[in-house]
C-alpha angles and dihedrals in degrees: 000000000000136000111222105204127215112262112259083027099170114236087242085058091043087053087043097071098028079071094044090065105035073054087061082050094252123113132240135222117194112214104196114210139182101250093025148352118250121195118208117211108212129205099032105183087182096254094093109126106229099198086069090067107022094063089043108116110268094020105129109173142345125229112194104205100188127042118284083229121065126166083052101049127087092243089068091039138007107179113089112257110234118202106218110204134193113287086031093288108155129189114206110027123084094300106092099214127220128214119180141167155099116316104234122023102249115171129338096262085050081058114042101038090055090043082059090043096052101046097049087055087051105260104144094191131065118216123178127139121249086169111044124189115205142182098223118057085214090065132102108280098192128247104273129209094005094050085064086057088054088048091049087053098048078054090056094048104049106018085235112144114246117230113180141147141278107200096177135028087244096061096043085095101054092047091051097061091062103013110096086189118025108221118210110193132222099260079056104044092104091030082122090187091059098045087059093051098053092037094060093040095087093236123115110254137223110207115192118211099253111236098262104033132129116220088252091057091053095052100046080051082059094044089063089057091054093044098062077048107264117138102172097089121134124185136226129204104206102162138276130230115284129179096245122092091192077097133015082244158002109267095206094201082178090072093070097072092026091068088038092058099047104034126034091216109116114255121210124184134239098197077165099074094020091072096018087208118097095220086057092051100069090046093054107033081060088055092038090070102030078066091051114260116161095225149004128238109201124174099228113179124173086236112011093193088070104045107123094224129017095015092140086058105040125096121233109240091257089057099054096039073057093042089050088053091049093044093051087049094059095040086062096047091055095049092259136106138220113252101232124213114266113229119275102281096017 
């Protein structure tokens, strides 16, 4: 980081601040210049508090050289970080990952029946809500904790993997009893309190981009998982607001190579939820994974028009087995490969 002072800064405000972050227990370097004096500040862990020197007298600017996030970046690491499941499924190496399933957990028949369907097509994770945020109070809100004893049947019946979401810190408990990857929405995604709480859960973690959210805000997100040392975490572009009504979002695709520039977490992609239209999902997962993502999330339901949330997003069980053998295609051709589903007790 460094401390740009104002031209003409007088040498009682450079030391000034030069106290000011030796006080923070950093040290400081002063880099006199013609037109103006600079002070490094050496040994930024990424926890300095910027307003304590940019509102110092004289300061005219900070520069923040490294990222604001650090345990996610690739200066930390540069290996990519690869997230190892239970049965040997992996997020993040050469195998592209599939999670399907209903929106929302509706009754034990839903949720079993789409488990089987998605697994025949190739999908190795499960993903249903138990916990379902919603922007209307009137919505179905989900069934709760039984609901989690619905998803951890449909796990017994067909071996697939069962990713859901914690909505609160109170109910991180309860989901990780069943959950094998702890999802964290994208209404949740700066709920801080809740970040602590699954970070510290020992379960791997899936962390939406929230809908207004810049790159940077999701990784510091994911900066609050690692540091309650937690390094599963995978995450998952889903599409922010845009101004135009033609989708529900904007599926940033270019999200995709950006994060994995920048962090070396895994990023999968929800072109469910980033076009809101079922016609829109087949077209951008494809390009979901030409761009790189590790995995794919995709809303499957045995009859869509009766899904009680999402149903204008969710593919119908014959669109998504289409959707696997186009994957797969497009995996080849990149050099990767599509992680299948295990037998049932394998």
């Amino acid at each position: 980081m460094l401390i740009v002072m104002q031209h003409g800064a007088t040498p009682d405000q450079v030391r000034r601040v030069v106290a000011v972050i030796e006080e923070l227990g950093y040290q400081a370097r002063a880099l006199p210049g013609k037109q103006r004096t600079a002070v490094g500040l050496v040994g930024n862990d990424g926890r300095v508090d910027a307003s304590r020197l940019e509102t110092l007298p004289g300061v005219q600017e900070i520069i923040h050289v490294s990222k604001p996030y650090k345990q996610v970046s690739r200066e930390w690491q540069d290996e990519p970080t690869v997230v190892h499941l239970p049965g040997g499924v992996t997020v993040g190496g050469t195998e592209i990952v599939a999670i399907a399933g209903p929106c929302s957990v509706e009754n034990e028949k839903q949720i079993i029946d789409t488990a089987r369907l998605v697994k025949e097509a190739g999908a190795v994770i499960l993903r249903g809500g138990a916990f379902k945020p919603r922007s209307s109070p009137y919505s179905f809100q989900g069934l709760g904790r039984p609901g989690l004893a619905l998803l951890a049947r449909a796990r017994e019946e067909t071996g697939l993997l069962v990713c859901t979401e914690a909505m609160d810190p109170e109910a991180v408990g309860w989901v990780a009893e069943v959950a094998d990857i702890i999802q964290v929405g994208a209404r949740n995604m700066q709920n801080f309190s809740l970040l602590k709480a699954v970070g510290r859960c020992g379960k791997p973690v899936l962390l939406k981009r929230g809908m207004a959210a810049t790159i940077t805000e999701l990784l510091l997100s994911a900066e609050y998982l690692l540091a309650e040392g937690n390094r599963d975490v995978i995450l998952c572009e889903r599409g922010v607001r845009g101004f135009d009504t033609a989708t529900r979002n904007l599926f940033d695709i270019s999200a995709i190579p950006v994060v994995h520039k920048l962090s070396h977490l895994p990023i999968i992609a929800d072109p469910s939820h980033g076009t809101g239209l079922r016609e829109k999902v087949l077209p951008m997962a494809r390009a979901a994974v030409a761009a790189g993502a590790d995995g794919i999330m995709v809303e499957v339901h045995p009859n869509p028009d009766a899904a009680l949330s999402d149903g204008a997003q969710t593919l119908y069980p014959g669109q998504f087995a289409q959707l696997m053998r186009e994957v797969r295609v497009i995996a080849d051709v990149i050099g990767r490969r599509v992680a299948e589903p295990a037998p049932v007790g394998a």
